[in-house]
Structure formats: structure tokens, C-alpha cells
C-alpha positions, 0 to 999 in steps of 0.5 A: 715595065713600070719599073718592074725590072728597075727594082730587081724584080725577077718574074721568075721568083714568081711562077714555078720552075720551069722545066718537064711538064710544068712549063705547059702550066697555064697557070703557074703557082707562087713559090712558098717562099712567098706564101703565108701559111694559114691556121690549121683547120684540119680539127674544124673540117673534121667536127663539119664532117662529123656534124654532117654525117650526125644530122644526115643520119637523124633525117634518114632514121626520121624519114625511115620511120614516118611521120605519125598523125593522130586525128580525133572525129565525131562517129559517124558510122552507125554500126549495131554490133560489137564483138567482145573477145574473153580469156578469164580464169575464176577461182572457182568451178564452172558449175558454180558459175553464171555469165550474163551480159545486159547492155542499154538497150535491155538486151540480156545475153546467156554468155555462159551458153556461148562461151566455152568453159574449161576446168583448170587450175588456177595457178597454172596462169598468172605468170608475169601477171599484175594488178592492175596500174601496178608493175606496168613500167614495161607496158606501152603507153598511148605513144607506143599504141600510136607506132602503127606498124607494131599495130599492123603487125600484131594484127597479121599474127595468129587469132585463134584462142591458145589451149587449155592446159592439161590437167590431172584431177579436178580443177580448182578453177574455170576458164571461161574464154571466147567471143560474143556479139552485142550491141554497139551501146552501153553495157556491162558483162558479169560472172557471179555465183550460181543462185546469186545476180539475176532472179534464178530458179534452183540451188543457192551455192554454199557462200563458204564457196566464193571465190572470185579471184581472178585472172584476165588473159584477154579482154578486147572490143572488135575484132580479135587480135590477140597479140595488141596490147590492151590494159586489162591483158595478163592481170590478175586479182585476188581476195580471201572474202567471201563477198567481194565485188570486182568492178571494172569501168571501161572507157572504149574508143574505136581506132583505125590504124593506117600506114598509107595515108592516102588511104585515109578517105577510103576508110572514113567511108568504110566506117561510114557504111558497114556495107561499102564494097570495100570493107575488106580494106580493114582487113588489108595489110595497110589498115586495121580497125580495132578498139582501144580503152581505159579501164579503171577499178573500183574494187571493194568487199560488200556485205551478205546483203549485196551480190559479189562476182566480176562486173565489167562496165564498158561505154563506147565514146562517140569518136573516133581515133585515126592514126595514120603514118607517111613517109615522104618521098626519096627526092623530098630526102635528098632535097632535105640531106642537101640542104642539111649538108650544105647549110653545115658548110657553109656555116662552118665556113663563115664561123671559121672565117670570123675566128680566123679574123678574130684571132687576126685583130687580137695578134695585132693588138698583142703585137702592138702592145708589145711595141708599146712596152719596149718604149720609155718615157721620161719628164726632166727639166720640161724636155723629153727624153727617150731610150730604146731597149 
């Protein structure tokens, strides 16, 4: 048919051979002899699969960890109270020793009557301490602050004061450690020397007696976590003057630290109303309120006429930091993995393609141009001549 045969042409030499099982085939292959055997692409299919197996593990560890937002808002809460949590070893005996605490208001606290007050020695603490902005390489910055689960964590563990160390003898030194109320405003703590700071009646100590050297284990705003990090944490500072003035600066901002975003308009009335029904939210294994700062330094040696010790002026900012964490849902990864997945095929397919056809044109060129080379060309006497290799 449509000189099919009148070509010796046979049908056979088209299917596969028949016999067994093969001639129920109701769709016969072409015999390789008559196939053109493509590149091969076995290298490309492995960096596909590689690429897929790379970026599908990068949206699984992306969807494993959350996505953290951090939200800065206007204080809206009015609270009156804010715990101040210590944990300070002075160079020097307790007895020598007054506390006090003033804030804006003009409210003075006796800190000395509400904290508890151990004698110990002073080189029993300091171990992997730092002065403060020095040796802080292995510290978290406000990123590592922002994982909120380190955050929650931290929180759950133990929040009792550790010990004081035993000791044998008298002590050198005194550690002062506990929590105390205040107001929620503008204020300053102090440790200075017993006679010296607020007008007092009684003995002036011996100046010879200064030492205000110190040890900060633990100094936090809010509730007391031990276990979060907070700038001033295991820092220690020491001086051989006599007269020298100690003062730290802090900059307090309150934060609220979540990992269930939906969530996030119950805690806004929380911290609104300190009396809500459900406060206890804040005390729930999903959220936590705490209080961060920045602290800076300014530490210098003063004369005889001026007042030494520790001062510690703290400031609360009228916002407020949220950092929430949300995952998306499993359908959400799944459509995300197929899309991924699927992308990489089929871009890879097309680039395959494109370089198969590429390297297609460039052997017909060369192919061409080897043609090309194997003619010669001669002008003699305005006849053409040609020679073939």
C-alpha cells in the first residue's frame, strides 16, 4: 500500500519479534537498529535529585524552626510594680555595707532589710566571669534572644537562689542576693559604704576599708528566670582605689515571648489589665513575660569629696517587644515540597533540552565545516576547476 512494499519495505523490521508473550504486545517497539541513541544524561539526573533532596531539606528545617516575628507597641498596660532580682558579691564585709534603692517617685527602699546577706569570700566566684563589652564572643546577641523556645525553656528550669558556699573562717567578702519590689519607674539601686551615701547617723568606716570590687552573678527586671541570659550576668570588676565609683546605666525593655501566635490578642489584654482572668497565661508553657535591657558603664575613680560604691540606674522604655514564633501547617509543606520538587524537574528539563539542542547545532556546523575543508578551489585561465580528496 502507497508503494509500502514496491520499496522492500517489510513491517517486520519495524515491531519487535514476534513470538511468546510479545505478540499480545499491542504496542510493538522499534528495533534499535533503527533508533538513534541519545546523550547520556544519567550525570544530570543525579545533580536534579541532589538539588531536590537539598532544597526539600532546607523547607523542612525552615518549617521545622518557625518563622519569628518581632513586634515593637506602645505600652499600654499600666503596672505599678516591678521585681528586681540580685545576686552580687562586694569585696567587703557585710557590716560595712548599706543598700538602698530610690526611684522617681521618691520612694526609698532599706534593700539592706530585704535582702539576705551572706559572708563569703571573693575568690570563690568569678569563674569564666568578664568585665563588662569584654570576652563576650560566646554571649547571645539580640538574634539568639529572639529564639523563643531557648526563651521558654530557660524559663521552666529551676528559680530558686543557688547556695552560698561554704566557708572556713571569716569571710573577705559579702554576698548580697534576693528580690525586691518597686515601682514600675525610673530609678537607681546603690550599695555604698556604711557612714557614706545618705545622711546617717553612727560610725564612718575607716576609708582605708573601701573596696567595692565586685561580682554580678545575677541582675534581671520581672520575674525571676535565672537561666535567661541578661547582659550584666557573670561579670565581675575590680579596682585597688579606694575611692571609686561604679555606675551602671540601664535601658529595660519589657518583652513578651510566645510560641503560638494565636495567642497573641490574649496576651495584649493581659498586659493591658494586670488583673484579667487570665493572667496566668504568662505562666503557661506557651508565653513568658520577662524584661530585657542594655547596660553600658561609666566607671571612674572620684576624689574624698565625692561618695564611692556600686550605682545602678535603671529606665523602663514605654514599649513593648513581642517576639512570636509560627509554624505553618503540614498541607502548607507539602504544597510547598511539591512546588519545590516539581520546579527543579522541569527546569531541568528544559536546560537539558536546550543543551541537547545546542550541542545538536554546534555538530552540524562542525560537520559542515568539515565538509567544507575537504574542497579545493583553483582560478586558472578564468576556468574553474575542482579536485576532491
Amino acid at each position: 500500500m502507497n508503494g509500502f512494499t514496491e520499496h522492500g519495505l517489510d513491517e517486520d523490521s519495524f515491531g519487535a519479534s514476534k513470538g511468546g508473550i510479545a505478540s499480545f504486545d499491542a504496542f510493538p517497539k522499534t528495533k534499535k537498529t533503527y533508533l538513534t541513541r541519545g546523550r547520556d544524561s544519567s550525570s544530570w539526573t543525579v545533580l536534579l535529585l541532589c538539588t531536590c533532596i537539598y532544597l526539600s531539606w532546607s523547607e523542612i528545617s525552615r518549617w521545622w524552626a518557625g518563622q519569628t516575628t518581632q513586634t515593637f507597641s506602645v505600652e499600654k498596660g499600666v503596672a505599678h510594680d516591678m521585681q528586681i532580682n540580685i545576686d552580687i558579691v562586694v569585696a567587703m564585709k557585710c557590716a560595712d555595707l548599706h543598700i538602698n534603692m530610690q526611684d522617681a517617685a521618691g520612694d526609698r527602699t532599706l534593700a539592706g532589710d530585704l535582702l539576705r546577706k551572706d559572708s563569703t569570700y571573693f575568690t570563690q566566684y568569678g569563674k569564666g566571669a568578664h568585665a563588662l563589652g569584654q570576652g563576650q564572643d560566646g554571649l547571645p546577641g539580640w538574634e539568639d534572644m529572639w529564639d523563643v523556645h531557648d526563651q521558654l525553656g530557660a524559663a521552666k528550669k529551676r528559680k530558686k537562689f543557688p547556695k552560698t558556699p561554704r566557708r572556713r573562717g571569716e569571710g573577705d567578702s559579702c554576698r548580697i542576693f534576693g528580690s525586691l519590689d518597686g515601682n514600675k519607674v525610673q530609678g537607681d539601686f546603690h550599695i555604698t559604704a556604711r557612714g557614706h551615701g545618705y545622711r546617717e547617723f553612727g560610725e564612718h568606716l575607716d576609708h582605708g576599708r573601701f573596696n567595692f570590687s565586685h561580682h554580678i552573678q545575677e541582675l534581671s527586671f520581672g520575674p525571676y528566670y535565672p537561666s535567661l541570659v541578661n547582659p550584666l550576668d557573670n561579670t565581675v570588676a575590680t579596682t585597688e582605689d579606694h575611692f571609686y565609683k561604679f555606675q551602671y546605666y540601664l535601658s529595660i525593655v519589657p518583652t513578651i515571648y510566645t510560641d503560638d501566635a494565636s495567642l497573641l490578642p490574649l496576651l495584649e489584654a493581659v498586659n493591658r489589665d494586670t488583673d484579667h482572668p487570665a493572667k496566668h497565661v504568662f505562666h503557661s508553657s506557651h508565653a513568658v513575660k520577662t524584661n530585657q535591657y542594655a547596660a553600658t558603664s561609666q566607671s571612674h575613680k572620684v576624689s574624698e569629696m565625692n561618695i564611692p560604691g556600686i550605682f545602678v540606674k535603671f529606665d523602663i522604655e514605654p514599649i513593648t517587644l513581642t517576639v512570636a514564633e509560627e509554624w505553618g501547617g503540614f498541607f502548607r509543606l507539602v504544597v510547598r515540597l511539591v512546588n519545590v520538587i516539581s520546579g527543579v524537574m522541569v527546569a531541568g528539563g528544559w536546560c537539558w533540552q536546550m543543551f541537547d539542542w545546542g550541542m545538536e547545532i554546534w555538530g552540524r556546523k562542525k560537520k559542515s565545516r568539515g565538509e567544507n575543508m575537504g574542497m579545493l578551489r583553483t582560478f586558472s585561465s578564468g576556468k574553474e576547476k575542482m579536485a576532491f580528496d
